[in-house]
C-alpha positions in Angstrom: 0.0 0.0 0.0 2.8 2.2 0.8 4.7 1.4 -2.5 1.3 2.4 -4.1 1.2 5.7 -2.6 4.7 6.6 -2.9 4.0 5.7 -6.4 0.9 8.1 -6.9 3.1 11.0 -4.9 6.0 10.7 -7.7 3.7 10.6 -10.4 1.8 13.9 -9.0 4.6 15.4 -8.3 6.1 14.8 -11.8 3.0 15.9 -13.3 3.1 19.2 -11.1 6.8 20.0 -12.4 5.4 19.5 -16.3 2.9 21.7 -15.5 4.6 24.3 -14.2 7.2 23.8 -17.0 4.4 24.4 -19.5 2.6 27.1 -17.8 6.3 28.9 -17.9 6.8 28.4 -21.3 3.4 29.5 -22.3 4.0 32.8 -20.4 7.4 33.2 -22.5 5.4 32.7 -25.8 2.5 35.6 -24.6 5.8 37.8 -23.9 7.8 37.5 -26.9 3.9 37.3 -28.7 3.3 41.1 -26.9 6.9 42.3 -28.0 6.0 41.3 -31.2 2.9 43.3 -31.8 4.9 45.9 -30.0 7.5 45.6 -32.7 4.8 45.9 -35.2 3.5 48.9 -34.3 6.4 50.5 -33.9 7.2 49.6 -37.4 3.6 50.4 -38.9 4.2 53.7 -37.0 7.9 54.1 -39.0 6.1 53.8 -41.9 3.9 55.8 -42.0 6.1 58.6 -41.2 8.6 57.3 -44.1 5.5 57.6 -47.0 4.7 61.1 -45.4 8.2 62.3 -45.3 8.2 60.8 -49.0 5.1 62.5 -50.0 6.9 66.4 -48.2 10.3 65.7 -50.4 8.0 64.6 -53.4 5.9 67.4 -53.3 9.2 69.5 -53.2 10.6 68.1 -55.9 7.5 68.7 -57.6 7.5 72.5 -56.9 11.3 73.2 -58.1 10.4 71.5 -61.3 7.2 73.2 -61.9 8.5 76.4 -60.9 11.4 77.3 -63.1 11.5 81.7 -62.3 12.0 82.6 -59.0 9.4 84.9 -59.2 7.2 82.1 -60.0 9.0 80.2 -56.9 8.2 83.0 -54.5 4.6 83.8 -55.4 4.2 79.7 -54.8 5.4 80.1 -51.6 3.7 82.9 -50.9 0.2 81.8 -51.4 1.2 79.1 -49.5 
C-alpha cells in the first residue's frame, strides 16, 4: 500500500513539475507574442512617417520643377 502511494506521490509530483514547466513556457510565448505586436506597431508607425516624409520631399521636388522663375517660386510660396 505504501509502494502504491509513494507511487501516486512521484507521479503527482512529476505531473506538477510538467505543468509548471508548460505554464512557464506559455508565459514566455504571450511575452515575446506582446513584443512582437509591439515591434509591429512601432514599425507600422515608421512607416507611415517614411511615406509622409516621401510624399513632403515629393511634393518638393514637384514644386522646383514646376516652378522654373523665382518669381514664380516666391509667389508659390507665398500663397502658400
Amino acid at each position: 500500500m505504501r509502494e502504491v502511494v509513494a507511487d501516486a506521490d512521484r507521479k503527482l509530483a512529476d505531473a506538477s513539475r510538467i505543468l509548471t514547466e508548460i505554464e512557464q513556457r506559455i508565459m514566455a510565448a504571450e511575452d515575446k507574442a506582446a513584443a512582437a505586436e509591439i515591434r509591429a506597431h512601432v514599425a507600422e508607425t515608421e512607416a507611415r512617417e517614411a511615406r509622409q516624409s516621401l510624399a513632403l520631399v515629393e511634393d518638393a521636388i514637384r514644386r522646383r520643377l514646376l516652378c522654373v522663375s523665382p518669381e514664380a517660386s516666391r509667389e508659390l510660396y507665398d500663397v502658400a
